[in-house]
C-alpha positions in Angstrom: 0.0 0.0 0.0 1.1 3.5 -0.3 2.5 5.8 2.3 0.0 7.9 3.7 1.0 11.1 2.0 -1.6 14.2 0.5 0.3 15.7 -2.8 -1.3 19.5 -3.0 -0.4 21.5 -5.8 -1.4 23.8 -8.3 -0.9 24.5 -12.0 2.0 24.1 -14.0 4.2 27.8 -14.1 2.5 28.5 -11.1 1.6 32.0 -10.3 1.7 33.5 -6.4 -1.8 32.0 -6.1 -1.0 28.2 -7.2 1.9 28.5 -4.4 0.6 30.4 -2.0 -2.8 28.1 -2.1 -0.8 25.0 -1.9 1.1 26.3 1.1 -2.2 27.6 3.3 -4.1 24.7 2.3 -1.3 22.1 3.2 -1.3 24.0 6.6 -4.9 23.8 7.3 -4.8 20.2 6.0 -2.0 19.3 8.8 -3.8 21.4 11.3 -7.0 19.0 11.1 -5.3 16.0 11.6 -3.9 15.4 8.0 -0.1 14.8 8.8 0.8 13.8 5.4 -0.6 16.9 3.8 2.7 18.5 1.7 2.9 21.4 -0.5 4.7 21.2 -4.0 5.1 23.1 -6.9 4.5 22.2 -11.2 7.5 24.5 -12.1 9.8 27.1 -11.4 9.0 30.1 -9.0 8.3 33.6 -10.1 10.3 36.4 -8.8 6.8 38.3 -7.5 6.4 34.7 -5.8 10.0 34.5 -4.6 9.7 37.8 -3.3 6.4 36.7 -0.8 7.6 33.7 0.1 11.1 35.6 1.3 9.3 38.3 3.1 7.4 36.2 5.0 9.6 33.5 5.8 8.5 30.8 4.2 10.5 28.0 2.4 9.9 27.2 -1.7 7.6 23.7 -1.6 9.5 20.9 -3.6 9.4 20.5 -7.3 7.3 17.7 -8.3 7.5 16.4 -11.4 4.8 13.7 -11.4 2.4 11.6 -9.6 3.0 8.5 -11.3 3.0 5.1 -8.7 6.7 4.9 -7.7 8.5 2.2 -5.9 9.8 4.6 -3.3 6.4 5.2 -2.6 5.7 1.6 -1.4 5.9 0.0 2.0 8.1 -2.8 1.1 10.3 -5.3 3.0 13.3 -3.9 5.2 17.3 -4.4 3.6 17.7 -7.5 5.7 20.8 -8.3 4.0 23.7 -11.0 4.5 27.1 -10.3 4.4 28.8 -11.7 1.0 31.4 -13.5 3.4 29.0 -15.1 5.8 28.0 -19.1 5.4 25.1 -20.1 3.4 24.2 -21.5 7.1 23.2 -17.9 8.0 21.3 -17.9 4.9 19.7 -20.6 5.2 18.0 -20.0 8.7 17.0 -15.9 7.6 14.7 -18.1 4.7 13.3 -20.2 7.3 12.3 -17.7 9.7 11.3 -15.0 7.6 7.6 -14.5 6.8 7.5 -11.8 4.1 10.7 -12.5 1.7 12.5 -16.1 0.8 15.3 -13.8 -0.9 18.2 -12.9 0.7 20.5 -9.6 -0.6 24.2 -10.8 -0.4 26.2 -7.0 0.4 29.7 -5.9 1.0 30.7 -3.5 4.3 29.1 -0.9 2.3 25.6 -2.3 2.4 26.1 -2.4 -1.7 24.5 -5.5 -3.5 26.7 -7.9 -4.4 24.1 -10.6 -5.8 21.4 -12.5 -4.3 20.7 -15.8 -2.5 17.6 -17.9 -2.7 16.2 -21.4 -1.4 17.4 -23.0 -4.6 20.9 -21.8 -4.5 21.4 -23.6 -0.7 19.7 -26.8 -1.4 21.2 -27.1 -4.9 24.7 -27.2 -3.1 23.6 -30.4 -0.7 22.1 -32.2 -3.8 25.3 -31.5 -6.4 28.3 -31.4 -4.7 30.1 -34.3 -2.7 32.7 -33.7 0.2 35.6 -34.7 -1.8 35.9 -31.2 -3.9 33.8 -29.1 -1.7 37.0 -27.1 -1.4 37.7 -26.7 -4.8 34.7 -25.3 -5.8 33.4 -23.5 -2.9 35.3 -20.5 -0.6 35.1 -21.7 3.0 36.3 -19.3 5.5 37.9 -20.9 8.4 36.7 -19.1 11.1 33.0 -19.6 9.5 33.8 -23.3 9.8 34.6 -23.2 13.3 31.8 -21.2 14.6 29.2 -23.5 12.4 30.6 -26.5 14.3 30.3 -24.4 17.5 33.7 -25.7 17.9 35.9 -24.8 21.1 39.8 -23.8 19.7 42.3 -25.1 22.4 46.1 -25.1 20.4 48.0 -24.2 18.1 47.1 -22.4 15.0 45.6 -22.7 11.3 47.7 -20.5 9.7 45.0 -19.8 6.7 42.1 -17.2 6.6 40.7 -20.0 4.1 40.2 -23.2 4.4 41.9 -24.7 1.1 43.6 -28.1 1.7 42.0 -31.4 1.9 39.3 -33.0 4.6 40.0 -36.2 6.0 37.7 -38.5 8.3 39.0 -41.4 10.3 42.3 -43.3 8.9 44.3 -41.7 6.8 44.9 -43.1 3.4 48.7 -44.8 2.9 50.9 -42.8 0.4 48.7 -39.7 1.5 50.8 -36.2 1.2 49.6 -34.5 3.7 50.7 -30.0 4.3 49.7 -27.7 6.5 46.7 -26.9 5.2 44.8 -30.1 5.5 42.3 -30.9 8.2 41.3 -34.2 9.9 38.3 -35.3 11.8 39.2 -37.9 14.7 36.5 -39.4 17.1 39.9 -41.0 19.3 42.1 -39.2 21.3 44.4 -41.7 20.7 44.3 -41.4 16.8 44.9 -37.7 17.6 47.9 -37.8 19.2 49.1 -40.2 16.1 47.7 -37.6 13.8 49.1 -34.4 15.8 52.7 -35.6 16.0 53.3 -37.4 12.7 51.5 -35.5 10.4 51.3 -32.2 9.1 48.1 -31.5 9.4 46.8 -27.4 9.9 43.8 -28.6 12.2 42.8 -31.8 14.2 38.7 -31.7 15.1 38.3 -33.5 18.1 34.7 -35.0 18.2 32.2 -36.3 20.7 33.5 -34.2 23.2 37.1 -35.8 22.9 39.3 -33.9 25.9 42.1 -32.9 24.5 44.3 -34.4 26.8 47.9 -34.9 25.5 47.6 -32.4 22.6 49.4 -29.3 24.2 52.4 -29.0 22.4 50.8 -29.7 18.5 51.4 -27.6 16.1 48.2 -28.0 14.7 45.1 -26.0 15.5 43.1 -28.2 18.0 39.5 -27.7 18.1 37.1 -29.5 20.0 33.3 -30.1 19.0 30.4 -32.3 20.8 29.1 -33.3 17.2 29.7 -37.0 15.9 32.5 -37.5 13.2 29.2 -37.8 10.9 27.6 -35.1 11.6 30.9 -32.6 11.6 31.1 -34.0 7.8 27.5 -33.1 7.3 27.7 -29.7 9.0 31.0 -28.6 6.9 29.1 -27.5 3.6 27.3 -24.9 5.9 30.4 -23.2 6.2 30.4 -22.6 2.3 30.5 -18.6 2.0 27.8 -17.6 0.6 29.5 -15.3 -2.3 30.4 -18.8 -3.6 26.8 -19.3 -4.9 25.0 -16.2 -5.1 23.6 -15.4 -8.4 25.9 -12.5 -9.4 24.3 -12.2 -13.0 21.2 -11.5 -14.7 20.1 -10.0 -11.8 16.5 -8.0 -12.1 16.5 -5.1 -9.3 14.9 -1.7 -9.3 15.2 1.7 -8.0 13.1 3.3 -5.2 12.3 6.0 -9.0 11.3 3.2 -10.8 7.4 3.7 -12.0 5.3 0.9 -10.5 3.0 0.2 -13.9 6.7 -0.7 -15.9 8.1 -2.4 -12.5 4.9 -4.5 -13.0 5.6 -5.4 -16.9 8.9 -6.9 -16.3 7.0 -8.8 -13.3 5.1 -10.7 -15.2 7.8 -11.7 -17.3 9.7 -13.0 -14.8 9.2 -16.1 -12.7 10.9 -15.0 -9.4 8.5 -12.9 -6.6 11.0 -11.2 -5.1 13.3 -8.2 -6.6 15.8 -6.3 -4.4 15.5 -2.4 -4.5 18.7 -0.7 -4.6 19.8 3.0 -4.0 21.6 5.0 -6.8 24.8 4.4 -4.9 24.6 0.7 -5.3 23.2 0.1 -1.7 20.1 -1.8 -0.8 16.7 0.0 -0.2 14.8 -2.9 0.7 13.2 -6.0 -1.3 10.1 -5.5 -3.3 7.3 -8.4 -3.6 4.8 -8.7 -6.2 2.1 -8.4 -3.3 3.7 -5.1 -3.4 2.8 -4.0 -6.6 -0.7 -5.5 -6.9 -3.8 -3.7 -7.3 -1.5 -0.8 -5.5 -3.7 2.3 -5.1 -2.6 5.7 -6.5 -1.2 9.1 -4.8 -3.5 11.0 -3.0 -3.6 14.6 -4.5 -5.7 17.6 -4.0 -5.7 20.6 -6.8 -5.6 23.7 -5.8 -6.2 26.8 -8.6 -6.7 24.7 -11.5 -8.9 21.5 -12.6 -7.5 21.1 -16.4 -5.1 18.0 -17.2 -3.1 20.4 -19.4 -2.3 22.4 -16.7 -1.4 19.5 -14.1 0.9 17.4 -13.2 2.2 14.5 -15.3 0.4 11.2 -14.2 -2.4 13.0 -12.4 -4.6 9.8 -14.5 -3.0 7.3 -12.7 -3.7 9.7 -9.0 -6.5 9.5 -6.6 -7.7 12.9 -6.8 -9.7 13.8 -3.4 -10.1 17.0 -3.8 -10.1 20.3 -5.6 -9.8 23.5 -4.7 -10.7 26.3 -7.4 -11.9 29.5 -8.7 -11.9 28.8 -12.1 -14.4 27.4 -14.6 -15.2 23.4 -14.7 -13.0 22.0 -17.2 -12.0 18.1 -18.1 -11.0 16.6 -15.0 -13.3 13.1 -14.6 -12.5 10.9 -11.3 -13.7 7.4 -10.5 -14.6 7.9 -7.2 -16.4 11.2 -5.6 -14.6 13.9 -4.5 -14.4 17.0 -1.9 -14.6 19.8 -4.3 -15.0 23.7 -3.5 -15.0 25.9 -6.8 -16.2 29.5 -6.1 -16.4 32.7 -8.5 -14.4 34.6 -6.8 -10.8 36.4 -7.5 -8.9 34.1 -6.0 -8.1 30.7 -4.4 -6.5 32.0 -1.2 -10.1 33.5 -0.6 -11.8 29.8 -0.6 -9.0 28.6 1.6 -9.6 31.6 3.9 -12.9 30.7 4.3 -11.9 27.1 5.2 -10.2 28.2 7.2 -12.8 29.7 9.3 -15.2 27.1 8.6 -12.7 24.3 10.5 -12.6 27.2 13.9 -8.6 27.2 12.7 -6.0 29.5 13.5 -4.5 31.1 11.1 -0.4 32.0 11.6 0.9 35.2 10.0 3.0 33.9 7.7 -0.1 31.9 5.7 -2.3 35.0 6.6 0.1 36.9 4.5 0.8 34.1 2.2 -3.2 34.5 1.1 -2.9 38.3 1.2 -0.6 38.4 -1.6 -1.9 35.9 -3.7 -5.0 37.8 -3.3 -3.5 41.1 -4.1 -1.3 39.0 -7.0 -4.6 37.7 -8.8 -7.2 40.8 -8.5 -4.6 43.4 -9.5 -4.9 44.9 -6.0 -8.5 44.4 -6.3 -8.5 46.3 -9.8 -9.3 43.3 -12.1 -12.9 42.4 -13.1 -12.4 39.2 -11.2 -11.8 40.9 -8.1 -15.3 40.7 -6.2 -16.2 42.3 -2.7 -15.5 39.1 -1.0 -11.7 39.1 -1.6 -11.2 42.8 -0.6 -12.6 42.0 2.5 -10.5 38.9 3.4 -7.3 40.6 2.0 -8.3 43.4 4.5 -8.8 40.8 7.1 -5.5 38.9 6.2 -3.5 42.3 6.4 -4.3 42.8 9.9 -3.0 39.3 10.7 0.1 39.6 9.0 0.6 43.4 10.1 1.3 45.0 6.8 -0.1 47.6 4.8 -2.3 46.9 1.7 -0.8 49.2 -0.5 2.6 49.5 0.5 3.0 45.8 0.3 1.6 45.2 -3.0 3.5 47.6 -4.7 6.4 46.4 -3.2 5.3 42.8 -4.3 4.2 43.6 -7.9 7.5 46.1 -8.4 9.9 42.8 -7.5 7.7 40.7 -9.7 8.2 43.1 -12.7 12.1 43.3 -12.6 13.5 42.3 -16.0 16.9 42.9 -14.9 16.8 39.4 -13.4 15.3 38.2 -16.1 15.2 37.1 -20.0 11.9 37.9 -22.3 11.6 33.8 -22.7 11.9 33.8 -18.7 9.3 36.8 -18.7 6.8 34.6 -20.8 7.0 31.6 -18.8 6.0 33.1 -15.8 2.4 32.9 -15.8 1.5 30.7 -19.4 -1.7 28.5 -19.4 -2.4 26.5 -22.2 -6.5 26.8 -23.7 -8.5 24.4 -26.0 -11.1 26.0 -28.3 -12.3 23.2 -30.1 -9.5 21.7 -32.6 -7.7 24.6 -31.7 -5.4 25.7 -29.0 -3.2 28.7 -27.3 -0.8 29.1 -25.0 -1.6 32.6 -23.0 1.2 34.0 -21.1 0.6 37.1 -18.8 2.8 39.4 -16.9 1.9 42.4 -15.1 4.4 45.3 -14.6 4.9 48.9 -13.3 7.8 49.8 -16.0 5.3 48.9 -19.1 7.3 51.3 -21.6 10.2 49.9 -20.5 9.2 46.3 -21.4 7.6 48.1 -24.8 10.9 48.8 -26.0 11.5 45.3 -26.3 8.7 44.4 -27.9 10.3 42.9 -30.9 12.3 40.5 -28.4 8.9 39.4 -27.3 7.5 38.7 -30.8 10.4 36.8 -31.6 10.3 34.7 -28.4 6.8 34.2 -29.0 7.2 33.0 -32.5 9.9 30.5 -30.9 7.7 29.1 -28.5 5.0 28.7 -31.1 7.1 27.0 -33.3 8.5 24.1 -30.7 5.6 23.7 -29.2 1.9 21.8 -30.4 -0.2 24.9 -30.5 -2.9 27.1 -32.8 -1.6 30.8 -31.4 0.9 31.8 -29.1 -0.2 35.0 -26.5 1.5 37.1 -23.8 -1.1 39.8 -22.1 1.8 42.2 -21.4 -0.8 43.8 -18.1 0.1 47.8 -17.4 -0.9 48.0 -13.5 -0.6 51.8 -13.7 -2.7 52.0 -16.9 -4.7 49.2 -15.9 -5.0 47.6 -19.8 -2.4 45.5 -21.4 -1.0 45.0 -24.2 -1.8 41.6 -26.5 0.5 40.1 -28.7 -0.6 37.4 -30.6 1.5 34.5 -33.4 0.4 31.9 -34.9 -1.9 29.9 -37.4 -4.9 31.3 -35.7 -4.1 34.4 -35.1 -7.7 35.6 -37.0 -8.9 34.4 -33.6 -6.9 37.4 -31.8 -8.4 39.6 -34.3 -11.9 38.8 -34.1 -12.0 39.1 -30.8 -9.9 42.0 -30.3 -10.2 43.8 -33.4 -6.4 43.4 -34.2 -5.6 44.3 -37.9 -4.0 40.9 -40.2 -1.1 42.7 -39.9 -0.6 43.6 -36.0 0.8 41.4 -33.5 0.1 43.2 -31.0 -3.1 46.1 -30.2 -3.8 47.9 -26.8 -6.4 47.0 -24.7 -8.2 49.8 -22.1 -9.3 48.0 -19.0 -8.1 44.7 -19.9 -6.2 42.8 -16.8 -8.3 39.5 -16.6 -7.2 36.8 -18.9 -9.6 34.9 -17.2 -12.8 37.1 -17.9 -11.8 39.6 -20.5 -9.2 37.2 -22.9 -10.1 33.4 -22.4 -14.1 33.9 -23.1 -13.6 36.5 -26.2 -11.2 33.7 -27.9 -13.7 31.4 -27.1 -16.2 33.3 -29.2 -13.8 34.0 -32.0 -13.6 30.2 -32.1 -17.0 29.4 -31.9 -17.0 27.4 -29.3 -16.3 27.0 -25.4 -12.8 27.3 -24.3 -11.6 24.0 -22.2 
């Protein structure tokens, strides 16, 4: 199942409302109880936004990208890993007592995956191999082998981190070489003193609980173990290491970024059930099931200032959309379950989430009190724009006196840092504030920027035709617009490119050759742009 965690956001080049909203809201959301309720963002910041967010404290949400089912969104099993050096033994008994995963990570000192272990590689080893070459094929360490017999060390010394000479049980054979490296298995002490001072051997075991009486001054490694001779032969291939028969190839892991609906493709073409998850370093996340993945529900997300796909985030299909939060029309967002949904015609979104605020008795901090004043302020224009309804003046009048600034003072100084093209390019300027529209088979991208220096910006006007005209040409679109928005004047300038530009002269009596015509009292591209394309078109904008 997924994490409990609430995704709020609004639109893509989000404006100081699609922030600010997602910031109050995320607030209110944690102060009733939702503790996974996070703020994000669809794109990069504006400076008008930077500037709020600065003055009143208040850290930039996170860029997210997409809501598309990852794996690091999952609950999945812990890295219960192994050690690559450790016996299959160890293994062996994490399979048996585990109820969630039969597949062991094999890792280095690092924690990075070195390969994987699984029932069949253990049992495989007691079915193929015999005793005789056990060392020749397999890495046992000796101090593995000692502690899997429990064995008690009471002399001399095997002089080798590995165990890499022969085994020998009982007698041993006539002509026999035997070096230093050898080890015997004797269930008679009397056999061991034979075996300690006329052979070479690296280690005598000493079985049945044998006292090693007599064995003081061999050179040999004496070690003493309760087991039978039969059973010490049986226990030895438990010592194996387990980097000896790990799968080190062909290995199928993921990423905790790895989308879940292509995780779950190369799942069903795969006959294991486990998969370990490793970091981008190389260390292991954890170990992913294919219980994991299925029938796996999607983010929870709530939309704030927007309900058009275009304008969302990527994935938002595969999300559980629980709520939105809006001042704009209904446009094409469809759900398969109901929703909590608050859509108002007012100027702003920050106005609805004030008023949920109140609604839930909650307290509101200054810092979102002036988060909301300012997004307020930011979409009515100061309370200029047609939008802008008696409602919002009121709460931004009520959201001043929380946050303890002046109205006017504070919006200038908000809109004057908002408008500095010093800090930025006329492609920068553009993508400040661009929604994209559908009017039937066609569509525009509508960019709008307000400023206090508009013959300044004027000057550059080719610049902006030009960057327009790039735009238009890289991207899938019927007309490219920026509403260049004179906050003194209080009318902006349109400039219009593209295919359908007839559209921007029907509706706003622009000659076939202007790009660009003055409009008096024109700040809303929401009730004064948007609707008069629609017309032009013939049809209802989406």
């Amino acid at each position: 199942m997924l994490q409990d965690k609430v995704y709020i956001f609004g639109h893509k080049n989000p404006d100081t409302d699609s922030i600010c909203a997602a910031v109050a809201y995320a607030n209110l959301k944690r102060e009733i109880g939702v503790v996974g309720a996070t703020a994000y963002r669809l794109g990069d910041i504006s400076l008008e936004t930077e500037f709020v967010l600065d003055y009143f404290g208040v850290p930039i949400p996170e860029l997210l990208t997409d809501v598309k089912g990852r794996i690091g969104d999952l609950k999945v099993y812990d890295p219960v890993s192994i050690l690559e050096t450790e016996p299959i033994k160890t293994a062996w008994d994490m399979m048996l007592n585990s109820d969630t995963s039969r597949l062991v990570p094999i890792t280095d000192g690092s924690n990075k995956l070195k390969g994987i272990l699984g029932m069949g590689n253990v049992t495989q080893i007691f079915m193929d191999d015999s005793d005789d070459d056990i060392t020749e094929h397999h890495e046992i360490l000796y101090e593995n082998l000692i502690r899997i017999l429990n064995g008690r060390q009471v002399g001399g010394n095997y002089k080798y981190e590995q165990f890499c000479g022969n085994l020998y049980a009982g007698p041993v054979p006539d002509g026999a070489v035997i070096c230093d490296k050898d080890i015997v298995i004797s269930g008679s002490i009397e056999n061991a003193w034979k075996l300690a001072y006329e052979y070479d051997f690296g280690c005598i075991i000493l079985t049945n609980g044998i006292a090693p009486k007599g064995l003081e001054n061999a050179k040999a490694n004496i070690v003493c173990v309760n087991a039978s001779t039969f059973k010490v032969v049986s226990l030895i291939k438990q010592a194996i290491s387990v980097r000896s028969i790990m799968n080190t190839s062909g290995i199928i892991s993921f990423t905790k970024d790895d989308y879940i609906d292509k995780v779950l493709e190369i799942m069903r073409g795969n006959r294991f059930r486990n998969f370990p998850i490793i970091n981008d370093d190389g260390t292991l996340y954890g170990v992913l099931s294919r219980r994991h993945v299925m029938g796996v529900a999607g983010k929870k997300v709530i939309m704030v200032d927007h309900n058009e796909r275009s304008q969302s985030v990527e994935g938002l299909e595969q999300a559980d959309i629980i709520e939105i939060i809006d001042h704009h029309r209904l446009a094409d967002i469809q759900t398969e379950a109901p929703l909590y949904s608050h859509m108002e015609p007012l100027g702003c979104t920050c106005t609805i989430i004030y008023k949920m605020y109140k609604e839930h008795e909650a307290e509101i901090p200054k810092d979102m009190a002036g988060l909301m004043l300012a997004a307020i302020l930011s979409d009515t224009l100061n309370f200029t724009s047609p939008t802008s309804t008696s409602i919002d003046k009121a709460t931004g009048e009520k959201l001043a006196a929380i946050a303890g600034v002046d109205i006017a003072e504070f919006g200038r100084a908000m809109f004057k840092a908002g408008t500095n093209l010093d800090k930025m390019s006329i492609a920068e300027m553009l993508n400040v504030d661009r929604k994209r529209f559908s009017f039937g088979e066609k569509s525009a991208y509508i960019s709008q920027f307000n400023t206090l220096d508009f013959e300044a910006v004027m000057k550059r006007k080719d610049e902006i035709l030009q960057e327009l005209a790039n735009f238009y040409n890289a991207n899938e679109c019927s007309l490219a617009m920026l509403m260049l928005t004179d906050l003194d004047r209080n009318g902006s300038e349109i400039f219009a490119v593209g295919r359908a530009k007839e559209m921007a002269d029907v509706a706003f009596g622009m000659k076939s050759d202007q790009n660009h015509i003055f409009l008096d009292g024109v700040v809303s591209r929401k009730k004064q742009i948007v609707p008069d394309l629609s017309k032009a078109a013939g049809g209802s904008a989406v």
